[in-house]
N, C-alpha and C positions, 0 to 999 in steps of 0.2 A: 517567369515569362519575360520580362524587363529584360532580367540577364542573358536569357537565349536571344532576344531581339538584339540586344549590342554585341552578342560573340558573332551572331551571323554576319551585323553589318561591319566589326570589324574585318572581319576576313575577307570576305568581298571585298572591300578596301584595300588591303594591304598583299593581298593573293591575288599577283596575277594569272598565275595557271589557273584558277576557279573562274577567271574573270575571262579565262581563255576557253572552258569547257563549258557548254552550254548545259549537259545534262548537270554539271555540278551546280552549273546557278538556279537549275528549274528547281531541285532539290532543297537547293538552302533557301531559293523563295519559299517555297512550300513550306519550310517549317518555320521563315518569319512569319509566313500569315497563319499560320494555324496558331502560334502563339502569338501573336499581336490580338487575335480572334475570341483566343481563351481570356490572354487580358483584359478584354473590351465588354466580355460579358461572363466574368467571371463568377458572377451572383448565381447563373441558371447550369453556369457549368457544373462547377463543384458539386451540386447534389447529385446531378447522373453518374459524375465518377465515384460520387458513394457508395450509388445504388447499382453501378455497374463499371466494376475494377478492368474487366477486360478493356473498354474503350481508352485507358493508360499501357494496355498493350500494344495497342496500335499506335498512340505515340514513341514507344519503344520500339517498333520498327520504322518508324519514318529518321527516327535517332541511328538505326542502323543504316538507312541507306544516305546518312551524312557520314558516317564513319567510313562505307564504302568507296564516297565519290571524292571525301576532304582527306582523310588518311584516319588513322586510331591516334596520335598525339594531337597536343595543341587544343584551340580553341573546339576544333570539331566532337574532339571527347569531353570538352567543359560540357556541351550542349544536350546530351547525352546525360550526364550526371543530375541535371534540373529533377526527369524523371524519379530517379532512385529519393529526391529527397523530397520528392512530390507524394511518393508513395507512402514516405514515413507519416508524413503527415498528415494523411486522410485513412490509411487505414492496419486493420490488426499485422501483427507480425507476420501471423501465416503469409498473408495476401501481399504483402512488402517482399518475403523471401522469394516467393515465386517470379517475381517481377525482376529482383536484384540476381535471380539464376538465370531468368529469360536475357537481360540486358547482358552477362558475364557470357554466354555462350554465343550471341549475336557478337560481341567483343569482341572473342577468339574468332569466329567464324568473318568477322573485318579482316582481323589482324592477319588471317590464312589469302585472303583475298590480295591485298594488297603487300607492294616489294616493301621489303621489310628488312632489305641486305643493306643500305645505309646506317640503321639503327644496329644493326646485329654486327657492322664492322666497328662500331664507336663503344661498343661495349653497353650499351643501352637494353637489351634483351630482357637483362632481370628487371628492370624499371617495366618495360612492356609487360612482360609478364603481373607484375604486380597491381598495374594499372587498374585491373576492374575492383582491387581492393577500396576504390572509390568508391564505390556503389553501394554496397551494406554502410560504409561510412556515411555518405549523403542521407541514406533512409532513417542511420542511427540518428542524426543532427534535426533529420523531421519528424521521428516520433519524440526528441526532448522536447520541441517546440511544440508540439500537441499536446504534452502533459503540461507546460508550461500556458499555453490556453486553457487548456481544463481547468487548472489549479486556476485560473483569474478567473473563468466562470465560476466557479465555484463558491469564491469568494464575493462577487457579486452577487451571486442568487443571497449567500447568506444576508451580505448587507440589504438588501431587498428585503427579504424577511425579515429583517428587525425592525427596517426601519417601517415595515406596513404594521409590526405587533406596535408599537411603538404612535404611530398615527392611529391605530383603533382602542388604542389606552386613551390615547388625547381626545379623541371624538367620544369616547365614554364618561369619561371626565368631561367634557365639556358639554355633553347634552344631558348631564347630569347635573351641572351648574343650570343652564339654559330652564330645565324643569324646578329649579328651585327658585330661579329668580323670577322666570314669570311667573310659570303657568300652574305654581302650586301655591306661588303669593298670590296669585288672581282668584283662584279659587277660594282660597281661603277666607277673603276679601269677601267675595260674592257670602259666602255661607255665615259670616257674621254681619252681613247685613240684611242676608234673609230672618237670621232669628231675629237682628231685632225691627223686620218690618211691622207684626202684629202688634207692638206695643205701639206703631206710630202711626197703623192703622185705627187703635182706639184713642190714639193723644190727639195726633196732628193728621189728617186726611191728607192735608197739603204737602208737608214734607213727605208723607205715606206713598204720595204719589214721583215725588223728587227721587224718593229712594230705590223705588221700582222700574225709574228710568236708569238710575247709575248701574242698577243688578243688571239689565237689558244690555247695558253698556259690555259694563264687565266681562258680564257671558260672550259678547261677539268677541271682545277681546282675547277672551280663554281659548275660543275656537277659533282665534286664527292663530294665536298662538302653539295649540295643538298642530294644525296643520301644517303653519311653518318649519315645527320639528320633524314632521312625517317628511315633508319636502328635502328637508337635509339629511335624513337618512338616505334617501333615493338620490339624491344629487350627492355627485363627487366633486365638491367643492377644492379640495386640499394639492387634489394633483394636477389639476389646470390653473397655468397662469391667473393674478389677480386682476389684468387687464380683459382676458377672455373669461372670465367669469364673472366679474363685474358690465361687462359686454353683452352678457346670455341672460343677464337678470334684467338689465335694459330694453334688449330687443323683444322678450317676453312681455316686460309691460306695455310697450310701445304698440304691440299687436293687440293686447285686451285693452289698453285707453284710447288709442286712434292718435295717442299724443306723438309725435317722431318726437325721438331722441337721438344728440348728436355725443359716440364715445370716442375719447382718446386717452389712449394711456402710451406712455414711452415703455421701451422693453425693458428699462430699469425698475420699471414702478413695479415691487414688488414689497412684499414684507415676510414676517416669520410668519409659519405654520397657527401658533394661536393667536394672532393678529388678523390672519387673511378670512376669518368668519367672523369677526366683526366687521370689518371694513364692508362683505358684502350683506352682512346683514342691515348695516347704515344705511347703506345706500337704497336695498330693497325696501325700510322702511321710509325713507325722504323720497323716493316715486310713490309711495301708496300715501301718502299724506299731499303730495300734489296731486292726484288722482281726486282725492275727498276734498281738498280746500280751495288750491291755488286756478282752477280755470284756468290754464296754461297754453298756448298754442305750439308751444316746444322746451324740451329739455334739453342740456347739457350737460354730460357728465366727462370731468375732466380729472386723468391721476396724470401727476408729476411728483417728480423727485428733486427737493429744495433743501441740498446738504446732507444733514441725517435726518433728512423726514421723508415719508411720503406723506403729500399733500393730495384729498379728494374730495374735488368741490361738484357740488351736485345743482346747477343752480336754472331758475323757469322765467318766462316772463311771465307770471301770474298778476292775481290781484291783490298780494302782498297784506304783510299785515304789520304790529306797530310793536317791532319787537326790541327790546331795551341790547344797547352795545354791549356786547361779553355775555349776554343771557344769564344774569344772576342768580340765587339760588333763590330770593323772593318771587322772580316770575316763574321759575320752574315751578316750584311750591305750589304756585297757583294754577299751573298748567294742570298739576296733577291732582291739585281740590275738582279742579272743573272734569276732571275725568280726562285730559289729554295727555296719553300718557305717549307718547310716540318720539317728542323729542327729548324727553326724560329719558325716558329709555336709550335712544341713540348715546347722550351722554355717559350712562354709565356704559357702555358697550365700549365707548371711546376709551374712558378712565380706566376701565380692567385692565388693557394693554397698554396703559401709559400715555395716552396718546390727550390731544385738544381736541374740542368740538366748537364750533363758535356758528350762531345760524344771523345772520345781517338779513333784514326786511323792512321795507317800508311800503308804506298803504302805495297801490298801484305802481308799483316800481318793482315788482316780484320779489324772489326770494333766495337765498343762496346759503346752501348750507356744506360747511366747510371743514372737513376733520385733518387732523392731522397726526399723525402714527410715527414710531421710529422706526428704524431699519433694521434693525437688529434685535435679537432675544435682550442682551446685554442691555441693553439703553431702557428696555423695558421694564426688566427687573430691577434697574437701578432707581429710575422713576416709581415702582411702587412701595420699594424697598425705605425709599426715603418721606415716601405719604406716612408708614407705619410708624418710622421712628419718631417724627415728629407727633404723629395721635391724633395725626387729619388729615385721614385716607381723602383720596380725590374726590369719591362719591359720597363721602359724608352726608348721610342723614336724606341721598335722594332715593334709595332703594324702599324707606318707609312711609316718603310720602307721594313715592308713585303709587304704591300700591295699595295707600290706605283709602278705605271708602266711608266719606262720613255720613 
């Protein structure tokens, strides 16, 4: 269409007989706007000419009556040939040859029309003649270019499909870890401190009663834990951005706490596929921990990209609490004697993908908790690669005492 809009306006230009016959300009207007028309909304055109090849016939006669009014050489036969290769391209052979015999005989039927003794005295006749050999050409050159789309759709759907077998290996694998590390240590947790409630029921009444509040715990634990993974089944976490998914976890809690929370993330702030469920499972649990502790009158959640990191700080004005710099592995320890198991947890989520966690708080000055991830598969597996060799994985010894219940 491009090309039919510049053959017409050259001509016009450069032709002044065209520029002298009125009926030749109403013509070759006509068929700039009709292709300027088809250009401009070419998205709703295309399927009617799929679904109905004759309406490419009636451009093959408006092609005729430029042949008629411009001559059969030159730019006015280029204009002409667009059709033939428009046809290859959109449909079966049958439906192409009819169109390239309709345009061949309109051709002859020009070439009868108009004087044709200048060209037939320069010896030019057999070139005329040969002339609509263009036509099956053109269609030839639009149905390579169809198979040549096809074959790249083709290829695409395949990549598609790998890469979604390839994402539901990963979400099985990892909601396969997800159930091992909470919510069947949680369980198991609870079920060995059931058996030995009875014996502390006849020792210690006191502790009897201690232990039947951590089981109480526990249980809410397991069950939100449960529900979490039921939620990430339903939620398509992997194919939406980590800023709009981290966004939809936000404005979710923001509606059941009354809290507003303020998100920004840059369009860079992204990570790898087994990084981007931890990052938003962080973050979902640093709002349900300010929900339960912090009395906050607003949130913040901020992602940026600092090098090869992304950085995501999650941070309230609450009533803050007296938490030791770097969060050592003696107060985690204790976090998860006392039953709180929430930023234990965020840490190892952080560790698995290689990544820092670091939470800064102090009494009445709120709370800020701040992870940071690489950017890359690469950086990840090098960072856990190198816990191993040395024989002190990152989360040493926090997975036993989150979820030990004494």
């Amino acid at each position: 269409m491009q090309l039919r809009v510049l053959a017409v306006g050259v001509t016009v230009l450069f032709d002044a007989n065209v520029r002298r016959d009125v009926v030749a300009l109403c013509v070759l207007a006509a068929m700039a706007v009709s292709s300027g028309l088809v250009l401009a909304v070419w998205e709703r055109v295309v399927p009617r000419l799929l679904k109905h090849p004759a309406l490419l016939g009636f451009d093959v006669l408006l092609g005729y009556a430029v042949l008629e009014v411009g001559g059969i050489f030159g730019p006015y036969f280029l204009v002409t040939v667009v059709a033939a290769g428009i046809a290859g391209l959109l449909y079966q052979w049958r439906v192409t040859a009819l169109l390239c015999l309709q345009q061949t005989v309109l051709y002859y039927a020009a070439m009868h029309q108009n004087d044709t003794s200048d060209e037939l005295s320069t010896g030019a006749f057999p070139l005329l003649l040969a002339m609509p050999v263009f036509y099956p050409t053109a269609a030839l050159v639009g149905a390579v270019l169809r198979r040549l789309f096809d074959e790249q759709v083709e290829v695409e759907e395949t990549r598609w499909r790998m890469e979604a077998m390839a994402l539901a290996a990963d979400e099985r694998a990892r909601l396969a870890r997800e159930m091992h590390d909470s919510l069947t240590k949680t369980l198991a947790g609870i079920a060995l401190s059931a058996k030995a409630l009875p014996l502390w029921v006849r020792e210690s009444p006191e502790r009897a009663e201690v232990e039947a509040k951590r089981i109480e715990s526990a249980a809410a634990i397991a069950s939100r834990e449960a529900r979490t993974l039921i939620s990430d089944l339903r939620i398509d976490v992997v194919r939406r951005p980590l800023g709009t998914a981290i966004g939809e976890v936000a404005e979710k809690w923001s509606r059941a706490s009354g809290v507003p929370v303020r998100t920004t993330a840059g369009a860079d702030a992204e990570v790898p596929l087994r990084a981007r469920h931890e990052a938003v499972a962080v973050v979902k649990e640093a709002l349900q921990n300010v929900g339960k502790h912090a009395k906050a009158t607003s949130v913040t959640v901020r992602l940026s990209v600092r090098g090869d990191r992304l950085e995501v700080r999650v941070s309230d004005d609450g009533r803050g609490f007296a938490a030791p710099a770097g969060g050592d592995e003696a107060w985690l320890d204790g976090l998860a004697d006392d039953g709180h198991y929430g930023i234990v947890g965020m840490h190892e989520r952080v560790q698995r993908v290689g990544g820092d966690l670091a939470v800064r708080s102090e009494p009445g000055a709120g709370t800020e908790i701040m992870m940071s991830l690489p950017l890359d598969d690469v950086a990840s597996a090098a960072e856990a690669a190198a816990g191993r060799r040395t024989g002190e994985p990152r989360g040493k010894g926090l997975e036993t005492r989150a979820w030990r219940l004494r």
